[in-house]
Backbone as CSV, one residue per row, in Angstrom:
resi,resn,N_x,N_y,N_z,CA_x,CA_y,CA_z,C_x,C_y,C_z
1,UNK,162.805,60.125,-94.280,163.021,58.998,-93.359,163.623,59.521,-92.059
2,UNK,163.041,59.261,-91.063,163.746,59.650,-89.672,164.087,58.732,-88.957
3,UNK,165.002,58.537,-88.287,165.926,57.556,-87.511,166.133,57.599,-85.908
4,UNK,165.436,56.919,-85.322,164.907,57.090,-83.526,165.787,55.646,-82.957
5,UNK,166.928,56.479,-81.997,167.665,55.634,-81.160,166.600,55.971,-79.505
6,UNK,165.815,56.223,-79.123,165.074,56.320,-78.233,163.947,55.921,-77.936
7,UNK,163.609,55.600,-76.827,162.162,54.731,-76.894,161.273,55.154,-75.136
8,UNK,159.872,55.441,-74.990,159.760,56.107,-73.925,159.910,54.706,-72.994
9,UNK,160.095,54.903,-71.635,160.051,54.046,-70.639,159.250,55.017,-69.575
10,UNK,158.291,53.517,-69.226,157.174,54.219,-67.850,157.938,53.594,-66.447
11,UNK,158.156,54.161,-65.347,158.691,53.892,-64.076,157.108,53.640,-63.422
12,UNK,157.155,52.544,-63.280,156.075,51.962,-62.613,155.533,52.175,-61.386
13,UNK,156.414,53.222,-60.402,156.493,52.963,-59.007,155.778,54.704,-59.121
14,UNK,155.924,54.940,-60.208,155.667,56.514,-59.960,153.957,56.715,-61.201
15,UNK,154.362,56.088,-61.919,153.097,56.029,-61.968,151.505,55.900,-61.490
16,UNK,150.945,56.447,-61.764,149.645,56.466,-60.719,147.993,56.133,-61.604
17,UNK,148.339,55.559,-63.209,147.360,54.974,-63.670,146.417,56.243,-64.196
18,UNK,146.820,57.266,-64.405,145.788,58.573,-65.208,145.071,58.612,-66.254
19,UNK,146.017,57.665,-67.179,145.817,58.017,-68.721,146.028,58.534,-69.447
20,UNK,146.584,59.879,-68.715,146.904,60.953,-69.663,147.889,60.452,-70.693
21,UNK,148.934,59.702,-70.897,149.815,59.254,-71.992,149.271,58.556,-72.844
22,UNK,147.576,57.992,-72.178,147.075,56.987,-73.185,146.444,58.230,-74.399
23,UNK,146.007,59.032,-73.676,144.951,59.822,-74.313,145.875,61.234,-75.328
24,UNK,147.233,61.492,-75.278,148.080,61.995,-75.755,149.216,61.539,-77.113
25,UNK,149.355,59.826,-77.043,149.952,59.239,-77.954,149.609,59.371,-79.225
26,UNK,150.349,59.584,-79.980,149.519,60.102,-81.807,149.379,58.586,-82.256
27,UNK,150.448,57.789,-81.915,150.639,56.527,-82.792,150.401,55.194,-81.846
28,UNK,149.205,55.987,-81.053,148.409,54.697,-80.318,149.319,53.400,-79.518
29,UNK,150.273,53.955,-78.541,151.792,53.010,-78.528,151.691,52.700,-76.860
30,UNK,150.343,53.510,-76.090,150.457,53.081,-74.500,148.786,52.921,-74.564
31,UNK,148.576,51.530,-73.686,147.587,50.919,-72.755,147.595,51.310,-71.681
32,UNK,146.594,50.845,-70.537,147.152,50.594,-69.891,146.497,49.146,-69.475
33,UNK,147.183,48.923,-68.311,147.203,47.153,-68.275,146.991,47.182,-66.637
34,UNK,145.637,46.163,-66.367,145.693,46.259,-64.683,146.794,45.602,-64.021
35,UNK,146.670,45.744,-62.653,147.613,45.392,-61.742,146.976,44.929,-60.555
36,UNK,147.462,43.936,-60.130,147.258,43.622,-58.762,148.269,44.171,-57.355
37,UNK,149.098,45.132,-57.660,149.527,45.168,-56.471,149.366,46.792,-56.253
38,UNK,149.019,46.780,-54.920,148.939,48.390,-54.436,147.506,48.388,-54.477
39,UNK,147.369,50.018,-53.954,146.047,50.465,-54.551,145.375,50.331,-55.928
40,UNK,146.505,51.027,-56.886,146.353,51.472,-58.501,146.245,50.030,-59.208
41,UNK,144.901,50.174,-59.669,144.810,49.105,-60.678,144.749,49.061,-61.654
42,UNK,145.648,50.016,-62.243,145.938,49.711,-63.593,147.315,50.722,-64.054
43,UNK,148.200,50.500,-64.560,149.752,51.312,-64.735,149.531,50.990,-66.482
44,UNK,150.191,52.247,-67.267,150.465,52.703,-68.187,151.478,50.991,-68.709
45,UNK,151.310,51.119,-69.847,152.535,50.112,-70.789,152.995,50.402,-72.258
46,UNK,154.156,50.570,-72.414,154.244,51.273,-73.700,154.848,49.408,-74.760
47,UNK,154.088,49.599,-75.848,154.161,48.932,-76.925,155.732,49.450,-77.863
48,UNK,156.498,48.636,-77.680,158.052,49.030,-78.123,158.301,49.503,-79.544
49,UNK,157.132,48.410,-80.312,157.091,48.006,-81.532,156.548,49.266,-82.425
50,UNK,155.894,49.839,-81.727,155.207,51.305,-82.609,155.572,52.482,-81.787
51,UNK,156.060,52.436,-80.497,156.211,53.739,-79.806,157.997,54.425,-81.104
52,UNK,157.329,55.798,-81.071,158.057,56.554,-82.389,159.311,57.882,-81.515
53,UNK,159.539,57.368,-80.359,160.090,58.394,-79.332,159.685,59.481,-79.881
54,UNK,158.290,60.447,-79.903,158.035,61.667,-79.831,158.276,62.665,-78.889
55,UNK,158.489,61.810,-77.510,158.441,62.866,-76.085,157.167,63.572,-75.682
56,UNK,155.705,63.088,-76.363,154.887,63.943,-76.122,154.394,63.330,-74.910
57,UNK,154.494,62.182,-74.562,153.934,61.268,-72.985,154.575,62.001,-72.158
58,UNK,156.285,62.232,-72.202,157.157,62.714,-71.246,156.862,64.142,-71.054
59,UNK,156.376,64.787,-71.879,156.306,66.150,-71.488,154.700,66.495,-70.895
60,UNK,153.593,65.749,-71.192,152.784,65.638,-70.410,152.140,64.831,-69.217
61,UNK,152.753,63.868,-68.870,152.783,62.712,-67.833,153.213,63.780,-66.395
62,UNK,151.636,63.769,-65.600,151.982,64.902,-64.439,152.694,63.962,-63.065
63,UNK,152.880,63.346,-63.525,153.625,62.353,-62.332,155.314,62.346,-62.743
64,UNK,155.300,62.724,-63.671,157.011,62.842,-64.276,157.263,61.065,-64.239
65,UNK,156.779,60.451,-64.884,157.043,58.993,-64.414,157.552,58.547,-65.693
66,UNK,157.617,59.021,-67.052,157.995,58.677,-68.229,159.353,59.505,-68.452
67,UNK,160.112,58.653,-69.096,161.555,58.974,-69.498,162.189,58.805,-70.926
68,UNK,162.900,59.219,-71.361,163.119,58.452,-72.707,164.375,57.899,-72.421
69,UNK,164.334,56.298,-73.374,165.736,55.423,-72.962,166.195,54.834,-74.057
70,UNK,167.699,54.274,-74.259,168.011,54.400,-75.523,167.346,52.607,-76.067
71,UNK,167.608,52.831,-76.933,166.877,51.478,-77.595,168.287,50.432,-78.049
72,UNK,167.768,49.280,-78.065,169.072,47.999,-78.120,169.273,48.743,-79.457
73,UNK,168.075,48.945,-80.451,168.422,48.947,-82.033,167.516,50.135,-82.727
74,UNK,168.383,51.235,-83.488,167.595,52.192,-83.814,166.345,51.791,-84.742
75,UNK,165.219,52.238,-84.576,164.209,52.015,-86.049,164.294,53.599,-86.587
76,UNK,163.468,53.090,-88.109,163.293,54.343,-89.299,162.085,54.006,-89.241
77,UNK,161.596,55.614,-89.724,160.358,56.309,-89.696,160.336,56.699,-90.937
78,UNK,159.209,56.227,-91.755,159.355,57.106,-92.928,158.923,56.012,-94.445
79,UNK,158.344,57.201,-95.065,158.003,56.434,-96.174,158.624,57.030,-97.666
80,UNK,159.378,56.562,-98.503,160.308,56.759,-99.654,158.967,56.813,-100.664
81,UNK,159.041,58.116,-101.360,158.165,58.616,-102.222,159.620,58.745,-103.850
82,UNK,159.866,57.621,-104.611,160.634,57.528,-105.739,160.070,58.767,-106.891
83,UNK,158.873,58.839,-107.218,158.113,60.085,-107.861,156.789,60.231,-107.300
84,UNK,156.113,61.107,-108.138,154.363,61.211,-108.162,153.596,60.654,-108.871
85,UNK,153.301,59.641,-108.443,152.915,58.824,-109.745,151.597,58.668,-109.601
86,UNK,150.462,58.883,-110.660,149.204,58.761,-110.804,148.432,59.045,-109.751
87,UNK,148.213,58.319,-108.868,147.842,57.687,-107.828,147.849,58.919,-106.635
88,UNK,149.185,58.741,-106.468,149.333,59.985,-105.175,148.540,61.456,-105.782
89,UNK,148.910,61.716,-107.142,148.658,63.095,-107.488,146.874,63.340,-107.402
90,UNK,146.038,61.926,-107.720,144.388,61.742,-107.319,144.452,62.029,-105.758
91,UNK,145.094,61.491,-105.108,144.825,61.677,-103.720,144.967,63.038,-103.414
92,UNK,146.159,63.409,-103.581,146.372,65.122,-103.536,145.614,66.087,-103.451
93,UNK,145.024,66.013,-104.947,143.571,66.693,-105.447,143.206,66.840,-105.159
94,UNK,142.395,65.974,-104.830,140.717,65.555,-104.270,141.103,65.985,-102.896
95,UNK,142.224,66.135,-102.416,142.523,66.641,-100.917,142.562,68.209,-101.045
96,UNK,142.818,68.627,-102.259,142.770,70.684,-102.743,144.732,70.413,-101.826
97,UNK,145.939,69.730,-102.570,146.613,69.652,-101.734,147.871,69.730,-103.251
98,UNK,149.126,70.384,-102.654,149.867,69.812,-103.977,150.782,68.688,-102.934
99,UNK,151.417,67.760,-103.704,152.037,66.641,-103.798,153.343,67.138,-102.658
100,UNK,154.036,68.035,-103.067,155.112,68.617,-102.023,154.658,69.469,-100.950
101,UNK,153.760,69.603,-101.012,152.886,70.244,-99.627,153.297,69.765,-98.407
102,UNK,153.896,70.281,-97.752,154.467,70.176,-95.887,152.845,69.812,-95.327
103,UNK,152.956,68.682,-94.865,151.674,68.439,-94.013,152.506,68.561,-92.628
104,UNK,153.606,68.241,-92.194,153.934,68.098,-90.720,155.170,68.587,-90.844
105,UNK,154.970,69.712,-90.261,156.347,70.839,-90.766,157.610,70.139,-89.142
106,UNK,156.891,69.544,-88.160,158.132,69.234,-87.205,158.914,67.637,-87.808
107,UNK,158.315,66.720,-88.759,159.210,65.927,-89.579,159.270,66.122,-90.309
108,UNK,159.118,67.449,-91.665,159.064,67.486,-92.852,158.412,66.283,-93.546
109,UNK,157.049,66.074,-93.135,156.320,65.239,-94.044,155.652,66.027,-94.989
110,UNK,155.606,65.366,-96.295,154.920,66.385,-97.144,153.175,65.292,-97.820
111,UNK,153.014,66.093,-98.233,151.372,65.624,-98.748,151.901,64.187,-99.808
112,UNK,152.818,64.092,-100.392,152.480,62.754,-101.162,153.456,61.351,-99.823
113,UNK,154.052,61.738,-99.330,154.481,61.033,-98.302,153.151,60.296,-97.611
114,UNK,152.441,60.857,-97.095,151.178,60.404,-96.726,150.318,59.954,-97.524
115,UNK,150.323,60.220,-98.484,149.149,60.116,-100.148,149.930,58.361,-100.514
116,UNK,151.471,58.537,-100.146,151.985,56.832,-100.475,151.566,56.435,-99.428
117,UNK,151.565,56.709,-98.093,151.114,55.387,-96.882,149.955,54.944,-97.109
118,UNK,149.311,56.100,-97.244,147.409,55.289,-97.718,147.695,54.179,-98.697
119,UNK,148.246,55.011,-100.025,147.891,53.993,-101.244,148.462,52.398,-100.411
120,UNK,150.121,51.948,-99.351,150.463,51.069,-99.095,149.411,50.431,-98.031
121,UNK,148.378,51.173,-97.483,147.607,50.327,-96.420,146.659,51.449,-95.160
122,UNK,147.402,52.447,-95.044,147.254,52.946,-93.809,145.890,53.288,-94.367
123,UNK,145.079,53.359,-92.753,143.561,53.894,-93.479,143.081,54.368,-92.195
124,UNK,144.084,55.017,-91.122,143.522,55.870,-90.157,144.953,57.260,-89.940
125,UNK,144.372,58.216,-89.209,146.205,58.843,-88.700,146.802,58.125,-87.824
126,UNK,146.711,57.741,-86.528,148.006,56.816,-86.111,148.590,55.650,-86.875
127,UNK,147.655,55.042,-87.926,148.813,54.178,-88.711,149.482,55.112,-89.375
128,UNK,149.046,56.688,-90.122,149.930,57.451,-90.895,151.390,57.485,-90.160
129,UNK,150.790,57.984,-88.631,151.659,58.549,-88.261,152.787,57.249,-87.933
130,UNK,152.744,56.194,-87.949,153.731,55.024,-87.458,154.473,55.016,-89.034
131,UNK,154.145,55.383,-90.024,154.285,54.946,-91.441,155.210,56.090,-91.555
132,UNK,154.904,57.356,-91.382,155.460,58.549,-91.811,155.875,58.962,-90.700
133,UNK,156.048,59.113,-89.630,156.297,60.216,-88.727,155.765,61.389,-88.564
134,UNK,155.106,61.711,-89.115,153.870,62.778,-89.243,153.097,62.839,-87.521
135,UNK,152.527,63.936,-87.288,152.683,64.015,-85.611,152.896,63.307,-84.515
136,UNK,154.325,62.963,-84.614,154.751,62.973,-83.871,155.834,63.867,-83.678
137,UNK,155.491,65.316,-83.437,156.438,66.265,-83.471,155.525,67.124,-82.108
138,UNK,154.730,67.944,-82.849,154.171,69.175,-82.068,153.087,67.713,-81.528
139,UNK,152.219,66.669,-82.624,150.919,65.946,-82.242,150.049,66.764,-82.438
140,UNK,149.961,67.699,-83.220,148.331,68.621,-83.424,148.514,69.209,-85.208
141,UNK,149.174,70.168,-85.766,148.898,70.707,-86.437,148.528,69.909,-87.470
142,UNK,149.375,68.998,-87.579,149.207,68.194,-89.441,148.058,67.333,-89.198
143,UNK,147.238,66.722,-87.910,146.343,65.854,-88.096,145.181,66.521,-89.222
144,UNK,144.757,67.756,-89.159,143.675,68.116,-90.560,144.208,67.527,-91.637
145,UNK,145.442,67.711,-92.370,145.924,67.360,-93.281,146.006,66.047,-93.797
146,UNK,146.108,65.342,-92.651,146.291,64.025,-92.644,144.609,63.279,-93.275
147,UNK,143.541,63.995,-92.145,142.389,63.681,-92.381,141.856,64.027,-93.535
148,UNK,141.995,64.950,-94.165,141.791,65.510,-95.931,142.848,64.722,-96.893
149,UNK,143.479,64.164,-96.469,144.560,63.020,-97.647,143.647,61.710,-97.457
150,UNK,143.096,61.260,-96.323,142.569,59.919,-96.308,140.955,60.504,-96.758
151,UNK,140.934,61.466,-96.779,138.956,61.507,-97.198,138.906,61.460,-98.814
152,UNK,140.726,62.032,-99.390,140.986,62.341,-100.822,140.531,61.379,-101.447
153,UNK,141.538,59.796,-100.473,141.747,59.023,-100.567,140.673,57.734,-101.014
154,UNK,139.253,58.335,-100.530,137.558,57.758,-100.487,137.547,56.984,-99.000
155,UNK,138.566,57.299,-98.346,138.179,56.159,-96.989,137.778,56.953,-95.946
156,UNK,136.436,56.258,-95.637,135.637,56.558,-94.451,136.145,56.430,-93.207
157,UNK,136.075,57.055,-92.016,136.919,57.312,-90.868,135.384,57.158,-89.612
158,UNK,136.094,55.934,-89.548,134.938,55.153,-88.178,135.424,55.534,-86.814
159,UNK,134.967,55.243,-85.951,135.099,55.541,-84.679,136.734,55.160,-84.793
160,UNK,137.088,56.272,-83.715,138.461,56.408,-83.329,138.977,55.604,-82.644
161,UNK,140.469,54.349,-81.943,140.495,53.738,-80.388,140.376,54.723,-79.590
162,UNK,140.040,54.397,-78.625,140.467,54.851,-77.281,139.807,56.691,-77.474
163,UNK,141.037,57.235,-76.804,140.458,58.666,-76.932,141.167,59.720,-78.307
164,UNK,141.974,58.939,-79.052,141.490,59.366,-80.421,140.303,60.230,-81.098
165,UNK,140.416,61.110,-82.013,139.804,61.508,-82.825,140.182,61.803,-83.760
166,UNK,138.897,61.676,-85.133,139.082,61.273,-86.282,138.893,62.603,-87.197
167,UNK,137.100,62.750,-87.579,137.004,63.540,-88.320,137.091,65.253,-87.740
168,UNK,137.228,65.305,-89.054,137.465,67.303,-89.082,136.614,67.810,-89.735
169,UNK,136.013,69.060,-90.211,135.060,69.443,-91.206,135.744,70.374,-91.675
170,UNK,135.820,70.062,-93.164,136.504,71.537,-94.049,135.293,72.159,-94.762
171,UNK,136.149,73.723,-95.121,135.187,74.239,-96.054,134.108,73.911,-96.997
172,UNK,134.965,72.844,-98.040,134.103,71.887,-98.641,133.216,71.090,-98.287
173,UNK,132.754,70.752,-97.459,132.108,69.860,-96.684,130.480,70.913,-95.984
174,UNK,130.840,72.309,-95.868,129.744,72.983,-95.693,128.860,73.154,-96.859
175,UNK,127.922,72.502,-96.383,126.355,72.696,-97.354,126.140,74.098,-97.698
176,UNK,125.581,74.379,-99.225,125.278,75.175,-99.999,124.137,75.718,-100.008
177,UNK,123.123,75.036,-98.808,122.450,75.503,-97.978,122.873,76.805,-97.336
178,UNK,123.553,75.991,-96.597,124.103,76.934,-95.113,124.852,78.197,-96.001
179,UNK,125.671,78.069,-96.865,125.854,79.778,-97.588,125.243,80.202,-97.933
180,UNK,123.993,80.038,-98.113,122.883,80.787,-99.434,121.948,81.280,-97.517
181,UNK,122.044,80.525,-96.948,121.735,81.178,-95.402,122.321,82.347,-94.930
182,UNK,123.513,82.272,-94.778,124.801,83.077,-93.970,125.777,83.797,-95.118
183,UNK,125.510,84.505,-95.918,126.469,85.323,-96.763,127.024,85.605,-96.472
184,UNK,127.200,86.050,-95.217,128.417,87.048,-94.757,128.974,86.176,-94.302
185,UNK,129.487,84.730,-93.829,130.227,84.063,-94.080,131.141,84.052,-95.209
186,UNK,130.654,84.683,-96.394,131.348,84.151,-97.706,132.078,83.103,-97.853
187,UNK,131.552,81.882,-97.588,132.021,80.068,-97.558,132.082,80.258,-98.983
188,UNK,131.495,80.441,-100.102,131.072,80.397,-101.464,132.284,80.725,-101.981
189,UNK,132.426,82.082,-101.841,134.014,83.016,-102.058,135.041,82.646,-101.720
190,UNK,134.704,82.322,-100.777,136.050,81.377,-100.250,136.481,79.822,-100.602
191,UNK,135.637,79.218,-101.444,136.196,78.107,-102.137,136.464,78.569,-103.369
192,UNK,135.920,79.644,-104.233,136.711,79.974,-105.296,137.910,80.650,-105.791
193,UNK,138.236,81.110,-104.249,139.740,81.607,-104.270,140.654,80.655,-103.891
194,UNK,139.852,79.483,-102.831,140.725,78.544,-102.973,140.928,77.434,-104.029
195,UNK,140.326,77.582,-104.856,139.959,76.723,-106.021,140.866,77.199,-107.349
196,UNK,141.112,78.241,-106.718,142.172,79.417,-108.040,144.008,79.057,-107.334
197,UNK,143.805,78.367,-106.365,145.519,78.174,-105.891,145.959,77.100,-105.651
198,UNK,145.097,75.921,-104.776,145.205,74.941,-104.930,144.639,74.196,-105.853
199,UNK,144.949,72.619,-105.848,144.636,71.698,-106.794,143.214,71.435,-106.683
200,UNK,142.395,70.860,-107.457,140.656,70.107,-107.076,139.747,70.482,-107.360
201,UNK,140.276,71.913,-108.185,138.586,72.707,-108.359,137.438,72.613,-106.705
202,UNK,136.430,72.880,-107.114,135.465,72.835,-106.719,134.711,71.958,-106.219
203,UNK,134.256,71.525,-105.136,133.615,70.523,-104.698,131.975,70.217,-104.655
């Protein structure tokens, strides 16, 4: 569970309508919204209710126009995993994942943390990430992970919002075609060594 007394704030006057914060947010938390005054017709708006103070807007916003500010009332991040129960440990699997597996090593989210948000609802990564805190740290490494817990999971991953993206392609997922093509790839070899360490056997 992580605990955020901070919340980003956009300075409107310095803003210049780019996008870039839209197209950077993990947990889908800035629009933007037109305007009638000035040139710029349209300024950034951050959604209070899901923004997870990551700092990743503030550190890429080339106008320096985003800040972080403290919040009336802290929120928690995070989803309480009591055991492994049935359920998560199928998701796991079928992900080639164990249950305590670090998916997002900058919140210490681990693989059944995420394996519970699905089972409670989530069925894309920015809801993971509003559920768990899961990238919103670095915003890059754990999204594979994330995407192999919800494919574990059987849920199909439709078009992304905005400039989001969804799917990834793992090993498993390369046709047995395409190795019996390219040997020297050794794709083949390489799922049976991974099949000897992680969970899932063979796909």
């Amino acid at each position: 569970m992580r605990t955020t007394k901070k919340i980003a704030e956009i300075n409107l006057d310095l803003c210049n309508g780019c996008t870039t914060c839209v197209k950077v947010c993990p947990v889908v938390a800035i629009k933007m919204e037109k305007t009638t005054e000035g040139k710029i017709k349209q300024k950034a708006k951050i959604d209070p209710k899901i923004c997870t103070a990551c700092t990743i807007c503030v550190a890429r916003c080339p106008q320096e126009a985003i800040k972080m500010s403290d919040r009336s009332e802290p929120i928690s991040v995070g989803v309480k995993v009591e055991k492994v129960t049935p359920e998560i440990e199928a998701i796991c699997t079928a992900a080639h994942m164990f249950p305590d597996q670090i998916i997002c090593y900058c919140n210490r989210v681990d693989a059944k943390e995420i394996a519970q948000a699905i089972i409670e609802g989530a069925k894309t990564p920015d809801e993971i990430s509003r559920r768990t805190g899961a990238r919103v740290g670095c915003g890059v490494l754990c999204h594979t992970g994330i995407i192999r817990l919800l494919k574990g999971a059987g849920i199909a991953l439709g078009k992304a919002p905005g400039y989001q993206w969804y799917d990834i392609k793992t090993i498993w997922d390369v046709p047995k075609e395409f190795s019996k093509k390219y040997p020297e790839f050794y794709v083949e070899e390489d799922k049976k060594a991974i099949a000897n360490i992680f969970p899932g056997g063979e796909k």
